[in-house]
PAKOLSE-450393 format. One record per residue: residue in one letter; z, x, y of N, C-alpha, C in turn. Coordinates in steps of 0.2 Angstrom, whole numbers, plus 2048, in hexadecimal, padded with zeros to 3 digits. Each point is the difference from the previous one (the first is absolute). Last residue first. Example, Ala and Ser with C-alpha at 12.3 -4.5 7.8 and 13.67 -1.06 7.14 Angstrom:
+------+-----+-----+-----+-----+-----+-----+-----+-----+-----+
: type :  nZ :  nX :  nY : caZ : caX : caY :  cZ :  cX :  cY :
+------+-----+-----+-----+-----+-----+-----+-----+-----+-----+
:    S : 823 : 840 : 7F5 : 801 : 804 : 806 : 803 : 7FC : 805 :
:    A : 800 : 802 : 7E4 : 800 : 7FC : 806 : 800 : 804 : 806 :
+------+-----+-----+-----+-----+-----+-----+-----+-----+-----+
//
This chain:
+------+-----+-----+-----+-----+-----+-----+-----+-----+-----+
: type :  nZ :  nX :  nY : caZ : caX : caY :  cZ :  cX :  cY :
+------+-----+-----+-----+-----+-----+-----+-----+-----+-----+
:    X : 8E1 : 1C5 : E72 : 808 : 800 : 7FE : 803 : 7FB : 804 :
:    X : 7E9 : 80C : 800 : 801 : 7FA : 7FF : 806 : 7FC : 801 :
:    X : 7FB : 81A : 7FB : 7FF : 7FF : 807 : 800 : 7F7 : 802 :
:    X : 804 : 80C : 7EB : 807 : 7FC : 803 : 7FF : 802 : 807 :
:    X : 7ED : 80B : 7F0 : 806 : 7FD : 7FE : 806 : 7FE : 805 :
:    X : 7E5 : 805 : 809 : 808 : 805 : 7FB : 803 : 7FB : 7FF :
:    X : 7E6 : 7FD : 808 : 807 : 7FD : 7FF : 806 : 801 : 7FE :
:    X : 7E9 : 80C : 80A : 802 : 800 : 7F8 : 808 : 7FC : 803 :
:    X : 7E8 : 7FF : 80E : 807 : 801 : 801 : 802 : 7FF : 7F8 :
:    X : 7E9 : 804 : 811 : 804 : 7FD : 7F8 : 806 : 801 : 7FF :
:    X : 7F0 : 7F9 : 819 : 806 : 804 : 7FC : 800 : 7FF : 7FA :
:    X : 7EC : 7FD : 815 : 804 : 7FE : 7F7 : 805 : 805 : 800 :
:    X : 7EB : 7FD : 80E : 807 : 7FD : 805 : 805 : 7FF : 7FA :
:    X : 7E8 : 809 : 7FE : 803 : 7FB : 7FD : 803 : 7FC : 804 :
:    X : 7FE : 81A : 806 : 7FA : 7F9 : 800 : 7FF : 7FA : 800 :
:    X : 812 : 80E : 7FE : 800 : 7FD : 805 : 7F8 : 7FC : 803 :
:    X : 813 : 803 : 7EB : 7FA : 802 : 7FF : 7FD : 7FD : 807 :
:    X : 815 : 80A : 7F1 : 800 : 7FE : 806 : 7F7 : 800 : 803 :
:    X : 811 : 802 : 7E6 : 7FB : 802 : 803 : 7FF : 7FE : 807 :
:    X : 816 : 7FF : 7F3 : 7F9 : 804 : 7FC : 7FB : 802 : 805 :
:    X : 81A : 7F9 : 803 : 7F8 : 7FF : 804 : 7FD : 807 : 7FA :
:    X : 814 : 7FE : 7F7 : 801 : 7FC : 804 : 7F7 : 7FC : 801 :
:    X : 809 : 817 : 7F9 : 7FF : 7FD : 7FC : 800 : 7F8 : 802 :
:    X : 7FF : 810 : 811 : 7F9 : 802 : 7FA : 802 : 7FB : 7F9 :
:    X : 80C : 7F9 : 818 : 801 : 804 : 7FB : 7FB : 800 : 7FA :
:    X : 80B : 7F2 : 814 : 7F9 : 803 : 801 : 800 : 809 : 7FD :
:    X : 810 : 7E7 : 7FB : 800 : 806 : 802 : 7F8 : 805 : 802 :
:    X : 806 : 7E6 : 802 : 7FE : 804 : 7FC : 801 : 805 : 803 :
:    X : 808 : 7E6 : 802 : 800 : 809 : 802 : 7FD : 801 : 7FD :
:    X : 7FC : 7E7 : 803 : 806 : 804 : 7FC : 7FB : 807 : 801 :
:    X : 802 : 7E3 : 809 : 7FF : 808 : 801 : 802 : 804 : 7FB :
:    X : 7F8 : 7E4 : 7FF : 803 : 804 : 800 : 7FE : 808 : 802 :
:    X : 7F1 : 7EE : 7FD : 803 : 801 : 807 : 807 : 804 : 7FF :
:    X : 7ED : 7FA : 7EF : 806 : 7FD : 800 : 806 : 7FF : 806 :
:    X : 7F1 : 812 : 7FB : 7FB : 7FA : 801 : 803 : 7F9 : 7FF :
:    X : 80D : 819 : 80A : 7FA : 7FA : 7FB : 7FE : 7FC : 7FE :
:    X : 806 : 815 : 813 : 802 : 7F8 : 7FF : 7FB : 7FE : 7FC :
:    X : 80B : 819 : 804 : 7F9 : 7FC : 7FE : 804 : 7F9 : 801 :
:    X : 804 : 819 : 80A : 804 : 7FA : 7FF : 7FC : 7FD : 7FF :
:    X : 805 : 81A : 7FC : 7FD : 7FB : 801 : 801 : 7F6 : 801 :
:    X : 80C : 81B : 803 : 7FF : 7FC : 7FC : 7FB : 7F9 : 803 :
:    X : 805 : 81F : 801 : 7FE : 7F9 : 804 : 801 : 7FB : 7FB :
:    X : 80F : 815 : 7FB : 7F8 : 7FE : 801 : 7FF : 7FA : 802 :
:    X : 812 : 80D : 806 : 7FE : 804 : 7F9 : 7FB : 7FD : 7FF :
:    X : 80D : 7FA : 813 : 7FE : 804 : 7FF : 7FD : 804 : 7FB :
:    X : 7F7 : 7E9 : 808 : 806 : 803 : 800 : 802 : 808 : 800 :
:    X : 7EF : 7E8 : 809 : 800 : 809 : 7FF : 807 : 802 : 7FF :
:    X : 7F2 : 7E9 : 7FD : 806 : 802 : 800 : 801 : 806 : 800 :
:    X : 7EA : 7EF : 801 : 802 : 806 : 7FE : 807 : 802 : 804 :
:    X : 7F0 : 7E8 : 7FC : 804 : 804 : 804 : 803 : 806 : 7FC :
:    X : 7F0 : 7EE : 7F6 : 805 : 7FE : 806 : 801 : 804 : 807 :
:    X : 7EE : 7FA : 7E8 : 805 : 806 : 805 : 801 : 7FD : 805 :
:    X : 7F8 : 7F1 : 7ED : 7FF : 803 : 805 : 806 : 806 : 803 :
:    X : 7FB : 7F5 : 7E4 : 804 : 7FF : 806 : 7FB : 802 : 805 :
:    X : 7FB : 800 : 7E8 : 808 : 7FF : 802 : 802 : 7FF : 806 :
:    X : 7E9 : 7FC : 7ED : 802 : 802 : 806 : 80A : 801 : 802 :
:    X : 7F3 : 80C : 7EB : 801 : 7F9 : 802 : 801 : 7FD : 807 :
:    X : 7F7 : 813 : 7F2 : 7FC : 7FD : 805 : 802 : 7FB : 803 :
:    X : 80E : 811 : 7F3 : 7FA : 7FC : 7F9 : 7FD : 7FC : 804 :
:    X : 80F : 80E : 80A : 7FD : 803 : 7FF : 7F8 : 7FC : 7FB :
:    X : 80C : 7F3 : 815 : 802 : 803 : 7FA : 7FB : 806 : 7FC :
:    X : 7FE : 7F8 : 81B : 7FF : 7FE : 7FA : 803 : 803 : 7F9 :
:    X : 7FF : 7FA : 81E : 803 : 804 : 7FA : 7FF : 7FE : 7FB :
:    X : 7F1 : 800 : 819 : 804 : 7FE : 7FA : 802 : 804 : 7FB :
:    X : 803 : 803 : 818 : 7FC : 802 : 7FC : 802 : 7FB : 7FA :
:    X : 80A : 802 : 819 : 7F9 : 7FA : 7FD : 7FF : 802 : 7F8 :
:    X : 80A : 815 : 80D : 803 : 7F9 : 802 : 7FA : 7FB : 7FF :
:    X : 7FD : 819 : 7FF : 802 : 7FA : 7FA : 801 : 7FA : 800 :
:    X : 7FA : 80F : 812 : 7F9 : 7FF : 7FC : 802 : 7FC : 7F8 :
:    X : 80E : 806 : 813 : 7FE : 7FD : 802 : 7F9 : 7FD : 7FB :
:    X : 80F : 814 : 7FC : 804 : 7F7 : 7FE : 7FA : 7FC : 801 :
:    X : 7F7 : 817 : 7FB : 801 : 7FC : 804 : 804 : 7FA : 800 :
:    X : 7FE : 812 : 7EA : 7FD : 7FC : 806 : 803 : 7FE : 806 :
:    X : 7FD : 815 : 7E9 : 803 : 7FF : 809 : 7FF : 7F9 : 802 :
:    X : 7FA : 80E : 7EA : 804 : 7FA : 800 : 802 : 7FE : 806 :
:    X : 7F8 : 817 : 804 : 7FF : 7FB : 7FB : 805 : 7FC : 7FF :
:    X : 802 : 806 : 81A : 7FD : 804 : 7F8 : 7FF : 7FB : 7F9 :
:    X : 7F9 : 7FE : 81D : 806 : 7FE : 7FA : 7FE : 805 : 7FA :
:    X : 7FC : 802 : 81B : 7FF : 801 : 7FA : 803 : 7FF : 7FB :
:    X : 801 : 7F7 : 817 : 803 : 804 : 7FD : 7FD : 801 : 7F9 :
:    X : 7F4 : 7F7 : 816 : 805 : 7FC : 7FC : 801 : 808 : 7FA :
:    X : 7ED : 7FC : 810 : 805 : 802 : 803 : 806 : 7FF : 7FB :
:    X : 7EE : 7F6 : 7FB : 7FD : 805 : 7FE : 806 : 804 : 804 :
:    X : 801 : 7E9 : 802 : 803 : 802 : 7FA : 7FE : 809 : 7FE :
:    X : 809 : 7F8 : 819 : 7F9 : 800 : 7FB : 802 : 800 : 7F9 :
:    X : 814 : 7FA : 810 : 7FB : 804 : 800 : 7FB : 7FF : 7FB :
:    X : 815 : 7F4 : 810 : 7FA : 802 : 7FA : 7FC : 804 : 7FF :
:    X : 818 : 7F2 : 810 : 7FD : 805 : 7FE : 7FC : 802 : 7F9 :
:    X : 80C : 7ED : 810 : 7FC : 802 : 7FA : 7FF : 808 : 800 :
:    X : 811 : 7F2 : 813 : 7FA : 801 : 7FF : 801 : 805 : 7F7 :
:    X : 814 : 7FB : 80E : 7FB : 7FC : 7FC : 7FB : 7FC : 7FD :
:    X : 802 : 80C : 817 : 806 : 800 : 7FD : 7FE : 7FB : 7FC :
:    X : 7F1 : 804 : 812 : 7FF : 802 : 7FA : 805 : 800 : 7FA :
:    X : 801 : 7FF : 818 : 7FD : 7F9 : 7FF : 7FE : 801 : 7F8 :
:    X : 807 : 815 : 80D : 807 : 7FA : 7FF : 7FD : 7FA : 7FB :
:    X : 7F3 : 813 : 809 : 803 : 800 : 7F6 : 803 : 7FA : 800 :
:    X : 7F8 : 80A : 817 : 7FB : 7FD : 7FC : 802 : 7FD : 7F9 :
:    X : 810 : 806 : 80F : 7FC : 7F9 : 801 : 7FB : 7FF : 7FC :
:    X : 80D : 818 : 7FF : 802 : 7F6 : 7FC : 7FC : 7FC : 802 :
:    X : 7F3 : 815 : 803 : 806 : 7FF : 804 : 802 : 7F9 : 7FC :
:    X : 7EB : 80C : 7FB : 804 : 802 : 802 : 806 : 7FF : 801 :
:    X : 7EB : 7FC : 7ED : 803 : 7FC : 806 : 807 : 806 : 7FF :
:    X : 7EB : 805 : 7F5 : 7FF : 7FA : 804 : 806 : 7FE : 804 :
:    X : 802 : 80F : 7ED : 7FC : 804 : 808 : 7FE : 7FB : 804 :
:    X : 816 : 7FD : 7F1 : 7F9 : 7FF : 7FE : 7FB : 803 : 808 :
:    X : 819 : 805 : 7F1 : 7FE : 7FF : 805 : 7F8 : 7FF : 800 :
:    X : 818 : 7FA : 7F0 : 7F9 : 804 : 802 : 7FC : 7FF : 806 :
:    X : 816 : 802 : 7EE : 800 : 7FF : 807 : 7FA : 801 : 7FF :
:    X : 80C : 7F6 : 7EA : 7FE : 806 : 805 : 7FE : 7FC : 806 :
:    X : 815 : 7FB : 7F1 : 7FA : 7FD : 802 : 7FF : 80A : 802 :
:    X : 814 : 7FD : 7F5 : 7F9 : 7FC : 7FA : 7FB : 7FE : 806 :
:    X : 80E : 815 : 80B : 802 : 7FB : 7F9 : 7FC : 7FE : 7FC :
:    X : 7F4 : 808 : 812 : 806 : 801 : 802 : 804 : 7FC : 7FC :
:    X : 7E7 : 80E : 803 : 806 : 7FC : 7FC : 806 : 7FF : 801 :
:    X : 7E6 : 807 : 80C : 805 : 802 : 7FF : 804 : 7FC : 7FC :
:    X : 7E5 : 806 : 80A : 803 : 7FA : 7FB : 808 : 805 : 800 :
:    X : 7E9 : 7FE : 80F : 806 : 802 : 801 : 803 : 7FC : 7F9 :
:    X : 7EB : 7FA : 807 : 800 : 805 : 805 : 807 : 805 : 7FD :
:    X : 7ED : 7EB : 7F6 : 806 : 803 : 7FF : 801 : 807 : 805 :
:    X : 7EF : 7EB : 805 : 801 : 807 : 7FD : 805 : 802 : 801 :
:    X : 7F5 : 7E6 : 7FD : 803 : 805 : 802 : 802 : 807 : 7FE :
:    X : 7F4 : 7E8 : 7FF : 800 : 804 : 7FE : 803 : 804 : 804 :
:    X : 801 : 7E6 : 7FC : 7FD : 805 : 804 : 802 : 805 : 7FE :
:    X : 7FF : 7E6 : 7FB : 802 : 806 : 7FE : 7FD : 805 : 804 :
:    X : 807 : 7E5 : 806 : 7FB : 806 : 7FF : 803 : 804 : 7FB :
:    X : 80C : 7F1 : 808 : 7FA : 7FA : 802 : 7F9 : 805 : 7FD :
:    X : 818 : 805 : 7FC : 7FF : 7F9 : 800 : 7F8 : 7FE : 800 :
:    X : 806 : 816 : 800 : 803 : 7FF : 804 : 801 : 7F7 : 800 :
:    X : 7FC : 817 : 7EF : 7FE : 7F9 : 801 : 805 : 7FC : 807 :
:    X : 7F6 : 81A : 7FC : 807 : 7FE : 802 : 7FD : 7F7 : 7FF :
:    X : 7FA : 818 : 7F2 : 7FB : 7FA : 803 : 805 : 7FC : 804 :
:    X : 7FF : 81C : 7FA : 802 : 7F9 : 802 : 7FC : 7FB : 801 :
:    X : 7FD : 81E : 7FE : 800 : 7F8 : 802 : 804 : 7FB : 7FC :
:    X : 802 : 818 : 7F9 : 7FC : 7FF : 806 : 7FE : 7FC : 804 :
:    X : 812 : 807 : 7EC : 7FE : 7FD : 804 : 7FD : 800 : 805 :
:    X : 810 : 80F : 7F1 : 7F9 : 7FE : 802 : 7FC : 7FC : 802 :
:    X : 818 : 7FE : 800 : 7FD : 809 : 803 : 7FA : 7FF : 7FF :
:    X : 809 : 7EE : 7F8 : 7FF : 7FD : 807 : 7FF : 80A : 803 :
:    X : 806 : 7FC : 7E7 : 7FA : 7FF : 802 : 800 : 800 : 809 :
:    X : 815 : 801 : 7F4 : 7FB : 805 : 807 : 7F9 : 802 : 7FE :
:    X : 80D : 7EC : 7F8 : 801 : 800 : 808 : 7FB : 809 : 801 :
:    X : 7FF : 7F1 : 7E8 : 801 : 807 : 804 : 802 : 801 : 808 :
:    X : 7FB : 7EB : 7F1 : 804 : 802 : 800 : 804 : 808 : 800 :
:    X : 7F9 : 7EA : 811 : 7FD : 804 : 7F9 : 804 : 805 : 7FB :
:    X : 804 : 7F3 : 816 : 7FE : 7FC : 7FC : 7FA : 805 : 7FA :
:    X : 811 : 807 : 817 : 7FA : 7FF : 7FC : 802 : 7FC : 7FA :
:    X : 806 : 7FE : 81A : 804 : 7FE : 7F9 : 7FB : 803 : 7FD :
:    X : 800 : 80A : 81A : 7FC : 7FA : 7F9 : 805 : 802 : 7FA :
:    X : 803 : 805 : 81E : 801 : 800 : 7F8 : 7FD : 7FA : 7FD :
:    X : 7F3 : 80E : 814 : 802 : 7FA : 7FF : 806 : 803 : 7F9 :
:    X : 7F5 : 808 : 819 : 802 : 801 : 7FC : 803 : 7FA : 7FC :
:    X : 7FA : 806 : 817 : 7FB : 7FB : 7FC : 802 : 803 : 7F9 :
:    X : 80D : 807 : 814 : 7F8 : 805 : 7FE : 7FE : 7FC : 7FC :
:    X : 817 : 7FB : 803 : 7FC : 7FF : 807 : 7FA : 803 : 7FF :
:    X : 813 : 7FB : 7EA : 7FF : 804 : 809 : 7FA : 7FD : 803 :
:    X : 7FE : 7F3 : 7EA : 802 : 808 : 7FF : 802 : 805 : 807 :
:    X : 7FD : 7E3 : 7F7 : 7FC : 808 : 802 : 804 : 803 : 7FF :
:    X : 7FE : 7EE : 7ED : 802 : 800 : 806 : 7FE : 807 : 805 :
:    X : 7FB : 7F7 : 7E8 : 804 : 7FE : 801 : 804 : 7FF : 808 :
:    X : 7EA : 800 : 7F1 : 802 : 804 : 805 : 807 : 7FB : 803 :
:    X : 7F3 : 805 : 7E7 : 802 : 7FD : 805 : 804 : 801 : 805 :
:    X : 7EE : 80A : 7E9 : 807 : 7FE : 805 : 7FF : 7FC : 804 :
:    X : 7F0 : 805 : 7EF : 803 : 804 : 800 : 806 : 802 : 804 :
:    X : 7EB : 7F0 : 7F3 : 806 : 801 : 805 : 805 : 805 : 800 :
:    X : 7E6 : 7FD : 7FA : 805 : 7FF : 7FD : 804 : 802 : 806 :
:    X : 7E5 : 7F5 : 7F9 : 806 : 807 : 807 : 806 : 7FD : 7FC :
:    X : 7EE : 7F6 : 7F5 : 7FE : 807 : 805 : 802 : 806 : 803 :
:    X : 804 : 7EC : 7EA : 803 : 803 : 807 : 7F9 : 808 : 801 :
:    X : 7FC : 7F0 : 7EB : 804 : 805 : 802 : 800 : 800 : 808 :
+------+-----+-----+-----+-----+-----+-----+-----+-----+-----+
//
């Protein structure tokens, strides 16, 4: 499992006071109201940061970090990562996980068969669908639905997955 997880990108400043807009990349944006720190991946580092100011303006937020004053400081940082700790990370509810913790997992049939790797997770409205690649190299959906995904095992790295009728088709 991941240590730090992603939580945006810095798309560009913000005025003249070192102000940045970020894409958030999760799926609460007003998590960033609680937020105390930051890790910024700069390419060559990560470095820590303390969140000073958090504002919204559409789908990005603004945030100002107590490190740095004026554009020049922020400029060089456009396209930058944004991370946080996983202990800093939003508390999931049950049945909750992290994409970043599914992706890789093996997939297996209820009766242990193997079927596939997880690919990618499709966030729609009504519910996330999963994207397995099987062992066969073909892809196919899964809806991420109690009758669907049985079981999600992060010790393991296992998924059980009940195969519904005319998901194949």
């Amino acid at each position: 499992m991941e240590d730090i997880l992603r939580v945006g990108v810095i798309t560009t400043t913000h005025g003249l006071r070192g102000e940045v807009k970020v894409f958030p990349t999760t799926d609460d944006p007003k998590r960033f109201k609680k937020l105390k720190e930051v890790l910024l991946d700069t390419g060559k580092e990560r470095r820590k940061l303390q969140v000073e100011s958090v504002r919204f303006q559409k789908n990005l937020v603004i945030l100002k970090f107590k490190e740095f004053d004026s554009i020049n400081d922020v400029e060089q940082y456009k396209k930058c990562d944004l991370y946080v700790s996983r202990k800093n990370a939003v508390k999931l509810e049950e049945n909750e996980n992290f994409i970043v913790d599914l992706i890789g997992m093996h997939v297996v049939l209820e009766d242990g068969t193997e079927f596939g790797i997880m690919k990618d997770v499709l966030q729609t409205g009504a519910n996330d669908v999963y994207i397995v690649e099987m062992l066969d190299g073909r892809e196919v959906l899964l809806p991420a639905i109690p009758e669907c995904i049985l079981d999600v095992d992060l010790d393991s790295e296992t998924m059980t997955i009940h195969l519904m009728k005319g998901l194949l088709d």
